[in-house]
C-alpha positions as CSV (number, residue, x, y, z in Angstrom):
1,X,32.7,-19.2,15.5
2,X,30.6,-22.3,14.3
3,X,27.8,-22.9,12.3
4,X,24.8,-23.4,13.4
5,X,23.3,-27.3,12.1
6,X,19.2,-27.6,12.4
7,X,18.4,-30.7,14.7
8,X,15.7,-30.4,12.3
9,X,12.8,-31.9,10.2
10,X,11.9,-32.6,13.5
11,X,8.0,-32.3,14.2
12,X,8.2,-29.8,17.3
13,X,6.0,-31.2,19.9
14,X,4.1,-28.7,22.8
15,X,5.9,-27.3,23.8
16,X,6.6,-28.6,27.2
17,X,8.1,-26.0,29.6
18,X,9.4,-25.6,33.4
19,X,6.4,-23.4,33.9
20,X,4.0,-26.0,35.6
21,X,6.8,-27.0,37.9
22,X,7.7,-23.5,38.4
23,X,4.3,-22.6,39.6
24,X,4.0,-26.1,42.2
25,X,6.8,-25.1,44.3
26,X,7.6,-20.9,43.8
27,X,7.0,-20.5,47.5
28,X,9.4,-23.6,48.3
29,X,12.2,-22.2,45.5
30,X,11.8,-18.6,46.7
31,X,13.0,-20.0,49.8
32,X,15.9,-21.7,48.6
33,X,17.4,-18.8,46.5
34,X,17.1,-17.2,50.2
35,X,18.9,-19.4,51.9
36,X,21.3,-20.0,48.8
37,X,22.2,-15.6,49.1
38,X,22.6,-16.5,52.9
39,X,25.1,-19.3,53.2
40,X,27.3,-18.0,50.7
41,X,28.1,-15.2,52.7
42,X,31.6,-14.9,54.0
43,X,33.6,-12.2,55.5
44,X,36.2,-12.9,52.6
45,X,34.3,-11.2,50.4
46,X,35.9,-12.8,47.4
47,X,34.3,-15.5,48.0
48,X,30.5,-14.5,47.7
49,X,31.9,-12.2,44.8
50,X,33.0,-15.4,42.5
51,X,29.9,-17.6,43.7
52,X,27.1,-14.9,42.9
53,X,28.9,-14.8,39.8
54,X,27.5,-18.3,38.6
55,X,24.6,-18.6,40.7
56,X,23.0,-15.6,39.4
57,X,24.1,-16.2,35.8
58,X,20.6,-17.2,35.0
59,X,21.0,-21.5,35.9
60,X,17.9,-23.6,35.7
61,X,18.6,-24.8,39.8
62,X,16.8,-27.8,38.0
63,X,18.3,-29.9,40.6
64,X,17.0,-28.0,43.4
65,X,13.6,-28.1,42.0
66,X,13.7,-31.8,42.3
67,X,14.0,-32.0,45.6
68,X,11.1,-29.8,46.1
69,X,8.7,-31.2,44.0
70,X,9.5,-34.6,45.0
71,X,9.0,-33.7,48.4
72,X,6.1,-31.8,47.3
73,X,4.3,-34.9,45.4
74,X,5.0,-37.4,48.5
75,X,3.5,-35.0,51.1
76,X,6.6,-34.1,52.8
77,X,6.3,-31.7,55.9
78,X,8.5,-29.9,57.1
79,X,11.5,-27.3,55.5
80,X,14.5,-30.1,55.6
81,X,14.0,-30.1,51.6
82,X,14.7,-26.2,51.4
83,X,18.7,-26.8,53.1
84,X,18.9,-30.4,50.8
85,X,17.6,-28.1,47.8
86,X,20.0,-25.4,48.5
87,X,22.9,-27.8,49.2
88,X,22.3,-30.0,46.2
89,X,23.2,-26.4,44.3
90,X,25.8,-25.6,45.9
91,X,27.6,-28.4,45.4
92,X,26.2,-28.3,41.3
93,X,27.5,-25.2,41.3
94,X,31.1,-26.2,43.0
95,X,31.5,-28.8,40.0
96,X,30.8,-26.3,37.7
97,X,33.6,-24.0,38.9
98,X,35.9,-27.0,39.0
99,X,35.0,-27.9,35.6
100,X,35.7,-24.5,33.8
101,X,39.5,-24.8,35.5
102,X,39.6,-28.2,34.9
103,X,38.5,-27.1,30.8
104,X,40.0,-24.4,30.7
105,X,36.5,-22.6,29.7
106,X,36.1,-18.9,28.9
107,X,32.5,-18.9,29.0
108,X,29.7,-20.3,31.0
109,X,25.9,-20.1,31.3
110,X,26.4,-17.0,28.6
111,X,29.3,-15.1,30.8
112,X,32.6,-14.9,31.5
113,X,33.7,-17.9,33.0
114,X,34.6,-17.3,36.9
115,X,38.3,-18.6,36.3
116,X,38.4,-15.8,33.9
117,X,37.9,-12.7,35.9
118,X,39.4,-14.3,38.8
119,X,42.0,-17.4,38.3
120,X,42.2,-20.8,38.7
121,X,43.5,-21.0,42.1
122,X,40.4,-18.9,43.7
123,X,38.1,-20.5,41.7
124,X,39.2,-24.0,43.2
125,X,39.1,-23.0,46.8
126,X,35.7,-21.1,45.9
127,X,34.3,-24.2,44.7
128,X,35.6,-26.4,48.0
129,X,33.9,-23.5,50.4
130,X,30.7,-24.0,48.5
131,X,31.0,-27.7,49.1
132,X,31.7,-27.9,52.6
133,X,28.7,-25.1,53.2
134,X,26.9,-27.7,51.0
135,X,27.3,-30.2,53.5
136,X,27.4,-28.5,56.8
137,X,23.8,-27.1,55.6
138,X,22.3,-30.6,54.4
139,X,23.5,-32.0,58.2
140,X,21.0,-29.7,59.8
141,X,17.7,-31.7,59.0
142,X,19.4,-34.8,60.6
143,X,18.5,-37.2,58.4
144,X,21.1,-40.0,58.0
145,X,20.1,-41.6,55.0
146,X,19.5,-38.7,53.0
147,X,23.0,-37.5,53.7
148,X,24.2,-40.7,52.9
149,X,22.7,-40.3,49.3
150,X,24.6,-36.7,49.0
151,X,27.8,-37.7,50.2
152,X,27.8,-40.7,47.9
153,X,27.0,-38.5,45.2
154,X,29.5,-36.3,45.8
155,X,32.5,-39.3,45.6
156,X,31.0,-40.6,42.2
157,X,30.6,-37.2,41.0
158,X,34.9,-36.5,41.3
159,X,35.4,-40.4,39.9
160,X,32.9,-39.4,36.8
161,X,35.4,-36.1,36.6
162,X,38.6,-38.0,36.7
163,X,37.1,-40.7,34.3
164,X,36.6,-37.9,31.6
165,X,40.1,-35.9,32.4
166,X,41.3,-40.0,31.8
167,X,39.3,-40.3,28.2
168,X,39.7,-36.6,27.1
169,X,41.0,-36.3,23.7
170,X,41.0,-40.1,23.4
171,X,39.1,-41.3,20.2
172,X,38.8,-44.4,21.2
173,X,36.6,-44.5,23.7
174,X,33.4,-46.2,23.2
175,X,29.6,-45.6,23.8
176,X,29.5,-47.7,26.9
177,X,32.5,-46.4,28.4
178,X,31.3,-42.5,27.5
179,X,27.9,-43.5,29.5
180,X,29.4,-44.4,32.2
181,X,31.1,-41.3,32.8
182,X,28.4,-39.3,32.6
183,X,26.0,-41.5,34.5
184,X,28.6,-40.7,37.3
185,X,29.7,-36.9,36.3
186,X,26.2,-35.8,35.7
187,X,23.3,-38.0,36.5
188,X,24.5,-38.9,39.5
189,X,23.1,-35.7,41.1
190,X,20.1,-35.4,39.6
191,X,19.2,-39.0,41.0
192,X,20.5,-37.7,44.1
193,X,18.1,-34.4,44.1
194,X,14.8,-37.2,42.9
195,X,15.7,-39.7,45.9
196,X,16.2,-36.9,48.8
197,X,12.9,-35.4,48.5
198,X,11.2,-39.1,48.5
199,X,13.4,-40.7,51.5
200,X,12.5,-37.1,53.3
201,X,8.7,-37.5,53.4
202,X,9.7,-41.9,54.5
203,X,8.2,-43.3,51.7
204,X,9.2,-47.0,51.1
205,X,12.4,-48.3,49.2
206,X,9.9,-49.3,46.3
207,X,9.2,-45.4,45.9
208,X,12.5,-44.2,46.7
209,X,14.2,-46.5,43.7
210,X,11.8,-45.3,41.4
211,X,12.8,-41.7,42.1
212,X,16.5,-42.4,41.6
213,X,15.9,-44.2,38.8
214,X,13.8,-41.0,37.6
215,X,16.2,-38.9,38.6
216,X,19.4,-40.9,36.6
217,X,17.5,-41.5,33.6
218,X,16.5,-37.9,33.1
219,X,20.4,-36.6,34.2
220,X,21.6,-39.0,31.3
221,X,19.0,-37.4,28.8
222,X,19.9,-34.0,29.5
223,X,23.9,-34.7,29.1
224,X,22.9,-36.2,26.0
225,X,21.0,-33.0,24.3
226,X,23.9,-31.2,26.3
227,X,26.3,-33.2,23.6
228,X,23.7,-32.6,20.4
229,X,23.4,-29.1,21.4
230,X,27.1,-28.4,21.0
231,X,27.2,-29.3,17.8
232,X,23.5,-28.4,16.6
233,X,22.4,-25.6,18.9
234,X,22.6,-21.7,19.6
235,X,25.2,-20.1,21.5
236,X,21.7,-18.9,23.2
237,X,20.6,-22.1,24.3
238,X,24.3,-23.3,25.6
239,X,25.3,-20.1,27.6
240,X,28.7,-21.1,25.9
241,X,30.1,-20.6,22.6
242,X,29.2,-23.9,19.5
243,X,31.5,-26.1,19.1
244,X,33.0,-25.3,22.7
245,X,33.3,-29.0,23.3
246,X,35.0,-30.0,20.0
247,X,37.7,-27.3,21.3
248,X,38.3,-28.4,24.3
249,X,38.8,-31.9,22.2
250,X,35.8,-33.2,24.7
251,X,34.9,-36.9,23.6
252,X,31.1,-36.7,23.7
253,X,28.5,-39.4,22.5
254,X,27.9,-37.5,18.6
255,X,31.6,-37.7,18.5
256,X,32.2,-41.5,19.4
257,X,29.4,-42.3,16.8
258,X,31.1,-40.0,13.6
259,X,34.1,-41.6,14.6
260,X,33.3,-45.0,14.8
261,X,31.2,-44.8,11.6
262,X,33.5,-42.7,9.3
263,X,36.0,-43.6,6.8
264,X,39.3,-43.7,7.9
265,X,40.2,-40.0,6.2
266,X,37.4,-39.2,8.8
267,X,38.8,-40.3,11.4
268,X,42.1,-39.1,10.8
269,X,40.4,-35.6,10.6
270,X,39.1,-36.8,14.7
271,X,42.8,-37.8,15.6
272,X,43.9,-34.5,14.5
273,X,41.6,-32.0,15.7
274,X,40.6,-33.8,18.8
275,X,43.8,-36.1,20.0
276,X,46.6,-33.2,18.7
277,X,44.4,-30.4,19.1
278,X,45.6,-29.1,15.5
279,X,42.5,-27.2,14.8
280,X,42.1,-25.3,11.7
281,X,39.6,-22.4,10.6
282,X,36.6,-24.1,9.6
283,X,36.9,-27.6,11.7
284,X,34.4,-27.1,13.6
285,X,31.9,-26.7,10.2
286,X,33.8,-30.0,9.3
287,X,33.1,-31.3,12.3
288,X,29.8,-30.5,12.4
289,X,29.2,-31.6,8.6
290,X,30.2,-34.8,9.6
291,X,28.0,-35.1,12.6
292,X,25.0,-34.9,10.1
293,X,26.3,-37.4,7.7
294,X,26.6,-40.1,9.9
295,X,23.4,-39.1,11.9
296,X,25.4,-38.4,14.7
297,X,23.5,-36.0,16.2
298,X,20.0,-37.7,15.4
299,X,21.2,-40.8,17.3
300,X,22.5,-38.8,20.3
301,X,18.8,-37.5,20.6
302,X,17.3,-41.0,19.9
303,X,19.3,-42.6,22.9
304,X,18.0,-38.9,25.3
305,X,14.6,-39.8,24.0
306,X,15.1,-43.5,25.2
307,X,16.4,-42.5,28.6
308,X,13.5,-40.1,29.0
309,X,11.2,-42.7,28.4
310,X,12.9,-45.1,30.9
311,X,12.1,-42.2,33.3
312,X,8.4,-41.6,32.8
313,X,8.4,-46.0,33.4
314,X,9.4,-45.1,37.1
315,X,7.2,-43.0,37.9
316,X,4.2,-44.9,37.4
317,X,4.8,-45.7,40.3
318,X,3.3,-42.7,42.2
319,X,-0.3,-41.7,41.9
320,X,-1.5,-39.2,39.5
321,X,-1.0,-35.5,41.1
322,X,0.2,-32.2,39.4
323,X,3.6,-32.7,40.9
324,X,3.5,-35.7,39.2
325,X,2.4,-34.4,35.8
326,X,5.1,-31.6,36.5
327,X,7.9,-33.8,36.7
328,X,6.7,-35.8,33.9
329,X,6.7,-32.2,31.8
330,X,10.6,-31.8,32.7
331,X,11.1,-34.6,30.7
332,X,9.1,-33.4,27.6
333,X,11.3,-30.1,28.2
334,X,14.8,-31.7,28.3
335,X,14.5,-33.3,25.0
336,X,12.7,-30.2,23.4
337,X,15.4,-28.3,24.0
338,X,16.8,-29.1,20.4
339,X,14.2,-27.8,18.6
């Protein structure tokens, strides 16, 4: 098990929550998490088995409540954004079963991992139903262009993948290149979720960029307090085990910093643990110990903070509403989450 390192000495702030967002669009969600039970029926009944597995396992559907409240803040009309919403996490939650094969995870969102109780293979095939359903749902609403945007997404999404697999356990990689994957891997949906609900209600490309760029800049801060938490959190706050991503020899942003600033004894300790996987009792507490020495960790949530800010920028943008304010609040929440 690892230890637990305060992110710390940190002033907390208010204690932004979800709760404001929550209460905009619980009619619009409630709707969703119907259709979402719905469409993942099958008559193969392992398949609604595995996906109820995750979806109920207590996820934020963050990226479904995009869509809605930025549907909701430009006016939209109409129930399109409830088959985008529920499409959008669907094909989250595909990613996520690919992932935990792909990482050979035993735990995720604070359960067994799917792959677990149920094997790669199915896991993999589960995750390609959910994406086609994903699709064959978000082609009902007939709108061309927001398909486009999900479809695109989808593409980058598997090149961010196969750009981690590619630098996984490589301790070379640096901070531009580890952006860059999770711009793609990550991000990329959340700007997708931002822009659908905009180009819905046919709001102009000026409003429309601003919403993706909302939308990327808050996917990157949350990877990035993702990465601090693994190192600094609760096992509570992850739904996955500390130190799961030093395991897995995962080359996140705190890592590329404490390696590129330690001595080289350090960063023969990052070869071994990380590149070999020769992984000792009490590593990850090294590990960790060295994250906080080379404020590692503080840096990581200095560069969310950054991104967070380039996301409240766009959306000046739009008038002043509660959707608005909501939105804003996510922002507050995703970097509080260290605290």
């Amino acid at each position: 098990m690892g230890i637990v390192i305060s992110l710390d000495e940190r002033e907390k702030k208010s204690g932004a929550s979800l709760d404001n967002l929550l209460a905009l669009i619980r009619p619009d969600l409630e709707r969703t998490n119907q259709l979402i039970i719905q469409r993942m029926g099958s008559d193969v009944t392992t398949i609604p088995e595995v996906a109820n597995h995750l979806i109920s396992a207590g996820g934020k559907r963050l990226r479904p409540m995009l869509v809605l409240a930025t549907a909701g803040m430009c006016g939209y009309k109409g129930d399109g954004h409830l088959k985008f919403a529920a499409g959008i996490e669907f094909m989250h939650t595909a990613t996520l079963l690919h992932d935990d094969v792909v990482d050979e995870s035993d735990m995720r969102r604070g359960k067994i991992a799917a792959r677990m109780l149920w094997g790669n293979e199915t896991c993999v095939l589960v995750g390609d139903f959910l994406l086609g359903h994903a699709f064959k749902m978000m082609v009902e609403p007939g709108n061309l262009p927001c398909l486009t945007v999900v479809s695109s997404a989808a593409a980058v999404i598997a090149e961010g993948e196969i750009m981690q697999l590619n630098a996984a356990k490589d301790t070379q990689t640096t901070e531009d290149a580890y952006m860059e994957v999770i711009r793609r891997k990550t991000a990329e949906l959340f700007a997708a979720a931002a822009e659908v609900g905009v180009i819905l209600s046919g709001r102009p490309k000026a409003d429309i960029a601003a919403a993706r760029s909302y939308g990327m800049n808050l996917g990157v801060a949350f990877q990035l307090i993702d990465d601090a938490l693994d190192y600094g959190g609760s096992s509570a706050k992850l739904g996955k085990n500390v130190g799961d991503d030093f395991r897995e020899g995962k080359i996140t942003l705190p890592v590329v910093l404490a390696f590129r600033r330690g001595t080289e004894s350090e960063r023969e300790f990052w070869r071994r643990t990380l590149e070999k996987a020769e992984i000792k009792d009490g590593d990850v507490e090294i590990a960790c110990g060295l994250m906080k020495k080379h404020k590692a960790l503080d840096d990581t949530i200095e560069r969310a903070s950054h991104y967070a800010a380039i996301a409240r920028d766009a959306m000046e943008i739009f008038p002043p509403s509660p959707s608005k304010s909501a939105l804003l609040e996510v922002l507050d929440f995703c970097i509080e989450r260290v605290h």
